[in-house]
C-alpha positions in Angstrom: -37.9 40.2 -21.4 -40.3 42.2 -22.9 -44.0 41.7 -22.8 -46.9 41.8 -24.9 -50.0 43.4 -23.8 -53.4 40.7 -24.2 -57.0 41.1 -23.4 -59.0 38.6 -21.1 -62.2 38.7 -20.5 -63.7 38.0 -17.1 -67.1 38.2 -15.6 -66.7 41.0 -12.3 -66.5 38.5 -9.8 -64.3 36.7 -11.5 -62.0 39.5 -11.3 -62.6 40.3 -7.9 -61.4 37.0 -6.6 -58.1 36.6 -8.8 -57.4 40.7 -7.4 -58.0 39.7 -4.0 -56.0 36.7 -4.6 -53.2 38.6 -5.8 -53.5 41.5 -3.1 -53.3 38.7 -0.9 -49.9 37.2 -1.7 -48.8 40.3 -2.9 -48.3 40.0 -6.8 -50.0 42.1 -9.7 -53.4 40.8 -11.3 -51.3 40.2 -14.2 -48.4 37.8 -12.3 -51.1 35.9 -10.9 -53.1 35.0 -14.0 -49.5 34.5 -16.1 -48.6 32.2 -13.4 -51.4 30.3 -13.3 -51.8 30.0 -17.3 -48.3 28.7 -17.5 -48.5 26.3 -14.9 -51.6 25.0 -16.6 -49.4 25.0 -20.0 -46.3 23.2 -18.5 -48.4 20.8 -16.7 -50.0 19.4 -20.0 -46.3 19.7 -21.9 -45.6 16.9 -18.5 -48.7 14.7 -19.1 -48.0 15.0 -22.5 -43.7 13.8 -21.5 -45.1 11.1 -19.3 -47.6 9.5 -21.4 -45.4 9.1 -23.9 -42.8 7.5 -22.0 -45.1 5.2 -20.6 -45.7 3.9 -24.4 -42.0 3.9 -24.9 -41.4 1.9 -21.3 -40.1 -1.3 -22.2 -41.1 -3.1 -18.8 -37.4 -3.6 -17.5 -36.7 -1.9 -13.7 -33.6 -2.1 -11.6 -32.8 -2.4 -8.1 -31.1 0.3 -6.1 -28.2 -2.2 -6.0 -27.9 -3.1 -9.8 -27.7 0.7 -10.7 -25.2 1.2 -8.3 -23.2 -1.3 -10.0 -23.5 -0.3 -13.1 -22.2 3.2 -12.0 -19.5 1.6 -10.6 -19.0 -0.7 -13.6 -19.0 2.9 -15.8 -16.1 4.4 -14.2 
């Protein structure tokens, strides 16, 4: 996949602790902030997945027993 080359801006300390970070586990500056700025992303595209389901939920559950029967009933 090719990549794009972007500019952020971080205070020297700031910088310092993400490199020692990544020295640490053994990934490039760059890995470690893409990582971490997708997680961040994907976790709000979940929230964003869950809450919405929650205002779709219509309030009905099943036991472990009914959905086994309806699997059963499905074949």
């Amino acid at each position: 996949m090719a990549m794009e080359a972007t500019t952020i801006r971080f205070a020297p300390e700031e910088r310092a602790w993400i490199q020692s970070y990544a020295d640490f586990c053994g990934k490039t500056f760059s890995d470690v902030v893409r990582e971490a700025a997708l997680e961040r992303v994907e976790d709000a595209a979940d929230l964003q997945a869950y809450e919405e389901a929650l205002r779709e939920d219509d309030g009905v559950r099943y036991t472990m027993e009914e959905v086994m029967r309806m699997c059963e009933q499905a074949q």
